[in-house]
Structures are given as structure tokens and as C-alpha cells.
BADOFI-918599 format. One record per residue (C-alpha): residue number from 1; y, z, x. Coordinates in nm, 4 decimals, always signed. Each point is the difference from the previous one (the first is absolute). Example, Ala and Ser with C-alpha at 12.3 -4.5 7.8 and 13.67 -1.06 7.14 Angstrom:
// BADOFI-918599
ATOM    k         Y         Z         X
ATOM    1   -0.4500   +0.7800   +1.2300
ATOM    2   +0.3440   -0.0660   +0.1370
// end
This chain:
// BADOFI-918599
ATOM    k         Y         Z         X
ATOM    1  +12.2813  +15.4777  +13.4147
ATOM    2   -0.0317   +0.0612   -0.3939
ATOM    3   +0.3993   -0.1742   -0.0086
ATOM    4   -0.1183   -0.2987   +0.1567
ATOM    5   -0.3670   -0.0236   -0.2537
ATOM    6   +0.2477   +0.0531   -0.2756
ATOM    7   +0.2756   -0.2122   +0.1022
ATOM    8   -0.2905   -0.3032   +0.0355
ATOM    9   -0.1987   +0.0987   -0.3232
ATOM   10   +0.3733   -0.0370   -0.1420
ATOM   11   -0.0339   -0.3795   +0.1229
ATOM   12   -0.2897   -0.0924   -0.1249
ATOM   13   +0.0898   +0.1026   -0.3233
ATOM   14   +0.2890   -0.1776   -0.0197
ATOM   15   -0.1370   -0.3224   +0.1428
ATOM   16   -0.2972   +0.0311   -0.2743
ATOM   17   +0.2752   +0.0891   -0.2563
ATOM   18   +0.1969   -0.3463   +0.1274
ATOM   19   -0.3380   -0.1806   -0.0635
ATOM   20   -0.0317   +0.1255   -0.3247
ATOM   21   +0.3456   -0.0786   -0.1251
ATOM   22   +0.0202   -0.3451   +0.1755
ATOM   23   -0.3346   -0.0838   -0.1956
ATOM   24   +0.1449   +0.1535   -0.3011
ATOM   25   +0.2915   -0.2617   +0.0097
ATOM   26   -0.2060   -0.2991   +0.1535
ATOM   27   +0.0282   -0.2513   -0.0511
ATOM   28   +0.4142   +0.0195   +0.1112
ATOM   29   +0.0628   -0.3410   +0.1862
ATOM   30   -0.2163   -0.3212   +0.0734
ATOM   31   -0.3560   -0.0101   +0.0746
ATOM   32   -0.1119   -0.2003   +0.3067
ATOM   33   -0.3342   -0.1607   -0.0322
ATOM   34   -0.1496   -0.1029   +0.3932
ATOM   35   -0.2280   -0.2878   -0.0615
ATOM   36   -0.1185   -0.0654   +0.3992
ATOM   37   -0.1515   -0.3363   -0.0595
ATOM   38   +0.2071   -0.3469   -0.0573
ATOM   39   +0.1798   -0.0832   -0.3255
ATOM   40   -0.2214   -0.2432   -0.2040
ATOM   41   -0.3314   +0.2189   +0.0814
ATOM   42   -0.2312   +0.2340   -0.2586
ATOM   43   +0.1765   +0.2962   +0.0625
ATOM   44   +0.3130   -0.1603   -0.0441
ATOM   45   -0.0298   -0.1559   -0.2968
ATOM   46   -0.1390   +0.3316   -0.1568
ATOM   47   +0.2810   +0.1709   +0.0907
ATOM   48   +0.2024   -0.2562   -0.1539
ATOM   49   -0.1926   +0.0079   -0.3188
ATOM   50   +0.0453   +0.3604   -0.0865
ATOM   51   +0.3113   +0.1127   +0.1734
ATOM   52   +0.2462   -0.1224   -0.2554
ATOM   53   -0.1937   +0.2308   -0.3012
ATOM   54   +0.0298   +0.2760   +0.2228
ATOM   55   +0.3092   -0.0283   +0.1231
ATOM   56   +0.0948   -0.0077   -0.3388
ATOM   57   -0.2049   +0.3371   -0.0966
ATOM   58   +0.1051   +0.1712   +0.2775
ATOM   59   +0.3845   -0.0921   -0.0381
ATOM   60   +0.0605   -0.1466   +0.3781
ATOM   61   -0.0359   -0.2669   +0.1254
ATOM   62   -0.3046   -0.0762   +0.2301
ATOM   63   +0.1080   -0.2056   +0.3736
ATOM   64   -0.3176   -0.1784   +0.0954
ATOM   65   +0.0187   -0.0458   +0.3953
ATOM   66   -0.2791   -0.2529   +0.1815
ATOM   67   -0.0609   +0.1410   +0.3292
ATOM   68   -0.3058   -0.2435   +0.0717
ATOM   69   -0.1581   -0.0195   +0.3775
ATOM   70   -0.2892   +0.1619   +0.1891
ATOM   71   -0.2903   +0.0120   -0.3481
ATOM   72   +0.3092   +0.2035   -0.1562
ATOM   73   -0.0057   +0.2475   +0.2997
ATOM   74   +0.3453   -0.0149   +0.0202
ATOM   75   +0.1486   +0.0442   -0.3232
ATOM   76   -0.2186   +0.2810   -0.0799
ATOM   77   +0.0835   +0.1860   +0.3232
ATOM   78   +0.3443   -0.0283   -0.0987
ATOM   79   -0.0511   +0.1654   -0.3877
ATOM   80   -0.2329   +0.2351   +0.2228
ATOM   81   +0.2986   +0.1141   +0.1812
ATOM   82   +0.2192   -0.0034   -0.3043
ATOM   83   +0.1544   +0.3195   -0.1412
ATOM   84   -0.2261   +0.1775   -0.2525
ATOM   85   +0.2241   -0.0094   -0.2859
ATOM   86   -0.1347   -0.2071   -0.2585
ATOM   87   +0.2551   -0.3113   +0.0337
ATOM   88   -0.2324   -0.1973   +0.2705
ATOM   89   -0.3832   -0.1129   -0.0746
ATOM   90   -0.1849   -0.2501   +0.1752
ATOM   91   -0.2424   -0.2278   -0.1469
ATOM   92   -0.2783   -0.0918   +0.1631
ATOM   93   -0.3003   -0.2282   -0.0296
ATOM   94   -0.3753   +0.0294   +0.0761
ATOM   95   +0.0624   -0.0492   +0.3492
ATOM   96   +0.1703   +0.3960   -0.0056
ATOM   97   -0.3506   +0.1039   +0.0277
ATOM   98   -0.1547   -0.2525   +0.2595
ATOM   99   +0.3227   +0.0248   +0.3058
ATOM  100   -0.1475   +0.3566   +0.0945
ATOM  101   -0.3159   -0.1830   +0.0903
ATOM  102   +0.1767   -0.3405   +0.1135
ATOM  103   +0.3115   +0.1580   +0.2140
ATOM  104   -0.0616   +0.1783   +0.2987
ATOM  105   +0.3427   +0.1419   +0.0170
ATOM  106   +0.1703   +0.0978   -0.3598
ATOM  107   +0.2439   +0.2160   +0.0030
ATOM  108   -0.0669   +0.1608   -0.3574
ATOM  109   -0.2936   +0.1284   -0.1956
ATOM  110   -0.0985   -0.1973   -0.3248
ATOM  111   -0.0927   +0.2850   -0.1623
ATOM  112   +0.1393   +0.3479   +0.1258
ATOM  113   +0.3535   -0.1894   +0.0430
ATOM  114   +0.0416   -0.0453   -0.3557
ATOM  115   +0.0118   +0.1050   -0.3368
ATOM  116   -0.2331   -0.1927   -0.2089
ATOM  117   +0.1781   -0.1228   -0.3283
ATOM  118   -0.2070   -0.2333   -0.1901
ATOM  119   -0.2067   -0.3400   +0.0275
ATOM  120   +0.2001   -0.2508   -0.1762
ATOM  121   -0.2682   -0.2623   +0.0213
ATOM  122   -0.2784   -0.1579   +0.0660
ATOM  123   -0.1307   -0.3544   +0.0947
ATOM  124   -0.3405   -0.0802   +0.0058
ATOM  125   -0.1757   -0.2166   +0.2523
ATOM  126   -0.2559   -0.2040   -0.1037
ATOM  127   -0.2872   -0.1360   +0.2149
ATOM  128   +0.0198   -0.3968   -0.0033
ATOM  129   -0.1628   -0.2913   +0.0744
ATOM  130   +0.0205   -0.3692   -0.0224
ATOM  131   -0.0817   -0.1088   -0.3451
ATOM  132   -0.3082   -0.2349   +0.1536
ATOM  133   -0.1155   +0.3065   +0.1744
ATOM  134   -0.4290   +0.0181   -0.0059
ATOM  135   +0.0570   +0.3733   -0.0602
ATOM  136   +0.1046   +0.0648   -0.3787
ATOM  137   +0.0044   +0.4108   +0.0469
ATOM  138   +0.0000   +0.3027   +0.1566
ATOM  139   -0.3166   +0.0413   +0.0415
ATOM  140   -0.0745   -0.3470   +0.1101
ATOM  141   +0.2828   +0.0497   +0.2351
ATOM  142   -0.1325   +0.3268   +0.1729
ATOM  143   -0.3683   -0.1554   +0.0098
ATOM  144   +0.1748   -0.2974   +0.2018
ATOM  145   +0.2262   +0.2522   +0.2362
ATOM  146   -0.3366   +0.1917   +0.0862
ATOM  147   -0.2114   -0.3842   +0.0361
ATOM  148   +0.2673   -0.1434   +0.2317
ATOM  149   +0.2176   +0.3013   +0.1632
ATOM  150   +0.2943   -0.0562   +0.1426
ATOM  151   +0.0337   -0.3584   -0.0870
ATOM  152   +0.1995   +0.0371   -0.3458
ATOM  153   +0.3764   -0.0668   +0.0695
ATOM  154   +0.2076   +0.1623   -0.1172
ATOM  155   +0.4221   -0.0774   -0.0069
ATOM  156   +0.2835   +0.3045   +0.0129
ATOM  157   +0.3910   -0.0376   +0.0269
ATOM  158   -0.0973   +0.1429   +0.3618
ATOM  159   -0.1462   +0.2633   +0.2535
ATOM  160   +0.0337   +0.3790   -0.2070
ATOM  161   +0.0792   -0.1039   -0.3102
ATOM  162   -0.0519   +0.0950   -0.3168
ATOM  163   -0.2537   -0.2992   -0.0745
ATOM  164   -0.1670   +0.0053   +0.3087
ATOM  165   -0.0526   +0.3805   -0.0505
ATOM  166   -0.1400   -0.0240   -0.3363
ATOM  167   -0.2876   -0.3191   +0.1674
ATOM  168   -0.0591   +0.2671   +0.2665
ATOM  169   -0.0530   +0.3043   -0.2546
ATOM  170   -0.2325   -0.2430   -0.2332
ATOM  171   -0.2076   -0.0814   +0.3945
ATOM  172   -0.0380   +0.3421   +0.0639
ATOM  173   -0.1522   +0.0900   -0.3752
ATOM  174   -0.1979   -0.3144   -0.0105
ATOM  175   -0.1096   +0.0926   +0.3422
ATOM  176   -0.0152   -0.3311   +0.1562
ATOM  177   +0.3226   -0.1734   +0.2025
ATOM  178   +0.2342   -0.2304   -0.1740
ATOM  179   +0.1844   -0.2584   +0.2387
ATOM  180   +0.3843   +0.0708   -0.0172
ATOM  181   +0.2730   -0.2781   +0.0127
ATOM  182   +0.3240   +0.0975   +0.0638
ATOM  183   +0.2808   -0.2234   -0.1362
ATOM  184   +0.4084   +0.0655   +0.0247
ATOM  185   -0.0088   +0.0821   -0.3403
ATOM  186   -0.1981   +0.0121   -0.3430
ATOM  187   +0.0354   -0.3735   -0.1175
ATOM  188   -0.0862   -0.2124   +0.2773
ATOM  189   -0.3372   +0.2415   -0.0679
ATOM  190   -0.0003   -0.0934   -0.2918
ATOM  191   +0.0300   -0.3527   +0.0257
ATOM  192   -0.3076   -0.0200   +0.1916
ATOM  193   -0.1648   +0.2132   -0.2528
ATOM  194   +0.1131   -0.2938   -0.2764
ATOM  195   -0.1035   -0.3157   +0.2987
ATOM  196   -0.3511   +0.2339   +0.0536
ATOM  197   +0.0520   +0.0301   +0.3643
ATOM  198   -0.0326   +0.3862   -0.0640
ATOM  199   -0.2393   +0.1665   -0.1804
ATOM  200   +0.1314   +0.2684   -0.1330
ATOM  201   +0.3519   +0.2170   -0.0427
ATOM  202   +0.1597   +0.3126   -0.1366
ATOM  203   +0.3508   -0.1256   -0.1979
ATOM  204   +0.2251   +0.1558   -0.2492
ATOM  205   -0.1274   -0.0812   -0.2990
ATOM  206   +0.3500   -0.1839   -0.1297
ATOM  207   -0.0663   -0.2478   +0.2861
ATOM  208   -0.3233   -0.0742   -0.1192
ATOM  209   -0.0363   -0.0056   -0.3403
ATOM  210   +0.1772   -0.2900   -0.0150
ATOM  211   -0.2706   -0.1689   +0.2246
ATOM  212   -0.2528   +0.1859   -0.2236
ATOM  213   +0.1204   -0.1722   -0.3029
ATOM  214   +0.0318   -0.2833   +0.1073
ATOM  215   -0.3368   -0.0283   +0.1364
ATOM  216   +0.0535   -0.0273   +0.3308
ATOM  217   -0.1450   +0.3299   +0.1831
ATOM  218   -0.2406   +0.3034   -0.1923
ATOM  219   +0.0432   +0.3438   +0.0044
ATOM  220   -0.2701   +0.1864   +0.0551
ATOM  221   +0.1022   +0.3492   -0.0222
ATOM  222   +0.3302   +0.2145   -0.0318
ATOM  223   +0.1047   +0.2589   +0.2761
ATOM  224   +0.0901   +0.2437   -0.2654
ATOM  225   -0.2168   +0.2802   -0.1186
ATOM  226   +0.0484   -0.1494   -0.3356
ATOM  227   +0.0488   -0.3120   -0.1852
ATOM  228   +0.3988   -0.1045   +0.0509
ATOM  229   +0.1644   -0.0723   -0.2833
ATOM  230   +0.1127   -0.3396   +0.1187
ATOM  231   -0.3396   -0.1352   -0.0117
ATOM  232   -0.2744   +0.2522   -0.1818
ATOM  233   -0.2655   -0.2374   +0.0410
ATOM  234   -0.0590   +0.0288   +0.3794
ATOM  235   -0.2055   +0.3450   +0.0789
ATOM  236   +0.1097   +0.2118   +0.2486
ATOM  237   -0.1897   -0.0463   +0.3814
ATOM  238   -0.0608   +0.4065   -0.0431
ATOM  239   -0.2387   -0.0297   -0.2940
ATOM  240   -0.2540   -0.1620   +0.2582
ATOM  241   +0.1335   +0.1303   +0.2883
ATOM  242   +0.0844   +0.3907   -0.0957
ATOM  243   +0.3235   +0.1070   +0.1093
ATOM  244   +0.1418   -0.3429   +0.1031
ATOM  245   +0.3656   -0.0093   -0.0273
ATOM  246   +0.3035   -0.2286   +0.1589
ATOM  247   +0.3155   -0.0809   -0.1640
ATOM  248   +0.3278   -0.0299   +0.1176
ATOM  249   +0.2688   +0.2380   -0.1604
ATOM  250   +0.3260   +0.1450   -0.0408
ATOM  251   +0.1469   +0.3031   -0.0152
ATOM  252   +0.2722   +0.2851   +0.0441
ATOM  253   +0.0818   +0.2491   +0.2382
ATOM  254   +0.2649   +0.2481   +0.0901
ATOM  255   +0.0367   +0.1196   +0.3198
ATOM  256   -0.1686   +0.3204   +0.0976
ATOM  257   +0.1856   +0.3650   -0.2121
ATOM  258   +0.1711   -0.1950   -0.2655
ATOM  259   +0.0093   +0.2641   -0.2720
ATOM  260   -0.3200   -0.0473   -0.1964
ATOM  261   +0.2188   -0.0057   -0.3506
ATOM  262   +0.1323   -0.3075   +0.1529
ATOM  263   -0.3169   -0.1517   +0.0938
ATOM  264   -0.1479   +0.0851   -0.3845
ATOM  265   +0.3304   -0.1717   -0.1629
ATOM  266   -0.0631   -0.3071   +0.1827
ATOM  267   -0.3726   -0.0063   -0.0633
ATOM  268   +0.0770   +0.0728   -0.4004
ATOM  269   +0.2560   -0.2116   -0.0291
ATOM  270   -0.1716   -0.3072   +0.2076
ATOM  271   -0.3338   +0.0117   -0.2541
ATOM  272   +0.2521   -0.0019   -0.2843
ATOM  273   +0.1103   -0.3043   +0.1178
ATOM  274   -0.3380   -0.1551   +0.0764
ATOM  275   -0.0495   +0.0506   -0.3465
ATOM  276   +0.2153   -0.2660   -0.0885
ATOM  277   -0.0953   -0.3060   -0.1339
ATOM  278   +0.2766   -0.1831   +0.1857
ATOM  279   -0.0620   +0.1494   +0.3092
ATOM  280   -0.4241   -0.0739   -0.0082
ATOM  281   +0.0903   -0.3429   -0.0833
ATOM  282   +0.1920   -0.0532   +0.2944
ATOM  283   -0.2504   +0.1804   +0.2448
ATOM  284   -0.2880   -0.2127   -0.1577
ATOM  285   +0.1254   -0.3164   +0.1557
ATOM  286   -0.0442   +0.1506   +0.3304
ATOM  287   -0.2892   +0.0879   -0.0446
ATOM  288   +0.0653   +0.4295   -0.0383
ATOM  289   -0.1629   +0.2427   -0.2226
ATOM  290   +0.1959   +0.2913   -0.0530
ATOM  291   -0.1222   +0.3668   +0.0565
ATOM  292   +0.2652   +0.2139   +0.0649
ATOM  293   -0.2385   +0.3133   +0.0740
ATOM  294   +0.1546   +0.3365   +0.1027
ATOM  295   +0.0917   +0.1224   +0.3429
ATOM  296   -0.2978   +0.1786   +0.0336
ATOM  297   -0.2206   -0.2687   -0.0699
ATOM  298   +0.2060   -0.2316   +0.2207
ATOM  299   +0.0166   +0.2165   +0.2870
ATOM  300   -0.3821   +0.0244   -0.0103
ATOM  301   -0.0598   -0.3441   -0.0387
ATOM  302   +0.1924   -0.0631   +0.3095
ATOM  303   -0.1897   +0.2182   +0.2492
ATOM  304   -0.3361   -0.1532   -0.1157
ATOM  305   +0.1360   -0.3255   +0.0329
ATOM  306   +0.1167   +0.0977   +0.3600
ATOM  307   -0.3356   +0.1422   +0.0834
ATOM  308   -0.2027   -0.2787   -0.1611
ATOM  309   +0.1821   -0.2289   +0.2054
ATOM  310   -0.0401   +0.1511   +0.3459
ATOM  311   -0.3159   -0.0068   -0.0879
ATOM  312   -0.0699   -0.3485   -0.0592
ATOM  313   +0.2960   -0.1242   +0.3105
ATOM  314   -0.2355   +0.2327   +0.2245
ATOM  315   -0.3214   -0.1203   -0.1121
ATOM  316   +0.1326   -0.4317   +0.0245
ATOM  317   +0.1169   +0.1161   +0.3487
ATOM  318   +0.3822   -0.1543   -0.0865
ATOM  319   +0.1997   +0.0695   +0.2770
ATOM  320   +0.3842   +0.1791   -0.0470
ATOM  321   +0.2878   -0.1478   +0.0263
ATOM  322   +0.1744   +0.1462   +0.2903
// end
């Protein structure tokens, strides 16, 4: 009996002492990066926009791989499944923390399946409407929501996401029913927003300040706790209505026992680089903020995200996807 404890506690230490010296030499060959969403998209391009820096401070090269399909189910089951050695992350979007709530059968957990590395970025939604819109701000807005409810339509790029999510969470702390649109996609939405069909819509602030500027919709509030950056004159919805927040994101994970001296590397060495002049220029013209907060922070961001969310899917009544 006391050969076979020692002969296992003989294991473990040499499996922990592997660990250690594998993230002593890491990293030793090229990184893959699983982006689970279609080239061309938010989380793609801010991969794109800071993977060359890093690669470069990190001395390998970084493989970005689009696994797109299912909300980004797909690609982040596979970096779920992944070995946990530090040389495959995923990169996932705001929609990480809705599919729990959306997807009746997943088979990974957003949070306990990973280790969180760091929130790359941020893009703010702001709340739109037509720039002959009667209502000229919040508060005229929730007055009108509360006069006439469930008559102020609202456009999404369809059924779960992130944009109809964030008109459901503003319904449920207004407390009065917003009518939801779905479209196959963000800019046909939008486009009704412009032609005033719709009243109202979330969108990624780089779509719409364009439309902003150019006076063809108003914002009337930012989904952010506070101001963005790319347009400090619009207040945040959450200084009227307290603890308001929506924004799509990105950020990294690893899978689940990557050796946290991996998972601190790539957090330090990812705000380094969105430090960079360079790379905030590039991430500006999507729209992105960068944050590039520490695991811990990121971690606990995602479970009240995930929470928040089941929340508000539960309360609108949105029905799974099977």
C-alpha cells in the first residue's frame, strides 16, 4: 500500500515538475490563436491587429485559425478540448457569455473550461435612433417606452444576439416592453434605423458614428459604464439607468490547467502591446478600446456576464436553440 502512495506521489511530482519546466521554456514553437467566428469579423480583426507585436515579443510566430459556425460554439469547443499547454488559446466574443443561456446542448463550460487570460477589447454599443426621431434623449426615450409599451421597434442582426440582448436588458431596467425585430444581420437593421422604419437599435459604435456625423441617426446613450474614447461626448445609458451595461468584446482564453505562468506572460505581454500607439490606431477603426485587464479580473468578468445574461434570456422568455 505505502509503495503504490509513493510510487503515485512520485507522478505527480514529476508531471508538476514537467509543467514547470515546459512554462519555464515557453514559449518553444508557434502559438495557435482559435478565433471561432468568420474572418473579416470584430474578433478577427483584433486578433489581427495585435498578433504581429506579440508574436514579435514573444519570439514565435502566432497561427490565427477561423473556426466560425454555431455563435462560435464550435471553435471554442475545439480550444476547450485543446491540450493545456500554453500553445492553443481561443478568442472569443461577447457571445462566450450569452451560448450558456442560448444553447440547450454545449458541450463545454464558458467559464470552468478555461483559463481566463485577458480582455483584449472592448466595443461599445450605442443606443440609436433616426436623426428625425421626436425623442432627443434618454430620458425622453424611457418616458416614451413607459407612454407607449411595447410599440418601440427595435432592429438586431437576429434572434439571441448580442444587440437584441442588450434592447432586452435596457426593457427589463426600464421596466416596460420594447418590440424586437429580428433581421439576418446588423445592417439591414440598421438601414431601417437610417429610412426610420425602426425606432431604435443597439450598433457598434464604428458602424454608427459615421451615421452620427453625418447627421443621419442620434445617439442617445453609450452601453459602456463610461464615456468611450471614440466618442466622449455621448454619456453612458448607466448614469441614468444604474448598472446598465452592453458591449460587445473580445478576449483570450486558454484552455482549462494551462500553467498559470503561462497565462500571466500572455496577459503581460498582450497589455504591453495594447500600449502601442500603432496597435490602438489600428483597433480604433474598428471601433475597440483596449483593456487588457488581468486573468483575475477577466475570469470574473466572465461569470457575471454569464449570469447577467441568463438572467435577462430567462426573464424575455427567448427560447434555446436545440
Amino acid at each position: 500500500m505505502f509503495s503504490r502512495l509513493l510510487a503515485s506521489a512520485v507522478c505527480v511530482t514529476c508531471a508538476f515538475a514537467s509543467f514547470n519546466a515546459a512554462a519555464d521554456t515557453w514559449p518553444g514553437k508557434p502559438i495557435k490563436f482559435l478565433v471561432p467566428f468568420a474572418a473579416g469579423g470584430v474578433a478577427d480583426v483584433v486578433t489581427r491587429a495585435i498578433t504581429p507585436k506579440l508574436s514579435e515579443a514573444l519570439g514565435q510566430p502566432i497561427v490565427i485559425e477561423n473556426k466560425g459556425g454555431a455563435g462560435g460554439t464550435i471553435g471554442t469547443s475545439l480550444g476547450a478540448k485543446a491540450a493545456p499547454d500554453g500553445y492553443t488559446f481561443v478568442v472569443p466574443a461577447a457571445s462566450h457569455t450569452t451560448t450558456p443561456s442560448l444553447y440547450s446542448k454545449l458541450d463545454f463550460d464558458p467559464v470552468k473550461d478555461f483559463s481566463a487570460v485577458t480582455l483584449i477589447a472592448s466595443v461599445p454599443y450605442l443606443l440609436v435612433v433616426p436623426a428625425g426621431s421626436p425623442i432627443r434623449s434618454l430620458n425622453e426615450f424611457i418616458a416614451a417606452a413607459k407612454a407607449r409599451p411595447g410599440t418601440l421597434a427595435y432592429g438586431s442582426a437576429g434572434n439571441g444576439s448580442s444587440n437584441h440582448l442588450a434592447g432586452e436588458l435596457l426593457a427589463s431596467q426600464i421596466g416596460a416592453p420594447l418590440l424586437h425585430v429580428p433581421y439576418k444581420g446588423s445592417a439591414p437593421a440598421l438601414v431601417d434605423v437610417l429610412g426610420g422604419q425602426l425606432a431604435f437599435m443597439f450598433d457598434t459604435i464604428n458602424t454608427s458614428q459615421q451615421h452620427i456625423k453625418g447627421g443621419k441617426l442620434r445617439a442617445l446613450g453609450v452601453g459602456t459604464t463610461r464615456p468611450s474614447t471614440l466618442m466622449p461626448e455621448v454619456a453612458p445609458i448607466a448614469d441614468t439607468l444604474p448598472g446598465f451595461e452592453a458591449a460587445t468584446w473580445v478576449g483570450l482564453l486558454a484552455p482549462a490547467g494551462t500553467p498559470k505562468e503561462i497565462v500571466n506572460r500572455m496577459q503581460q505581454e498582450i497589455a504591453k502591446v495594447l500600449r502601442s500607439p500603432e496597435v490602438q490606431e489600428k483597433l480604433s477603426t474598428s471601433g475597440a478600446e483596449p483593456v487588457g485587464n488581468t486573468p483575475e479580473q477577466f475570469g470574473a468578468y466572465l461569470a457575471s456576464e454569464v449570469a447577467k445574461w441568463d438572467r435577462v434570456v430567462k426573464q424575455a422568455k427567448i427560447a434555446p436553440v436545440q
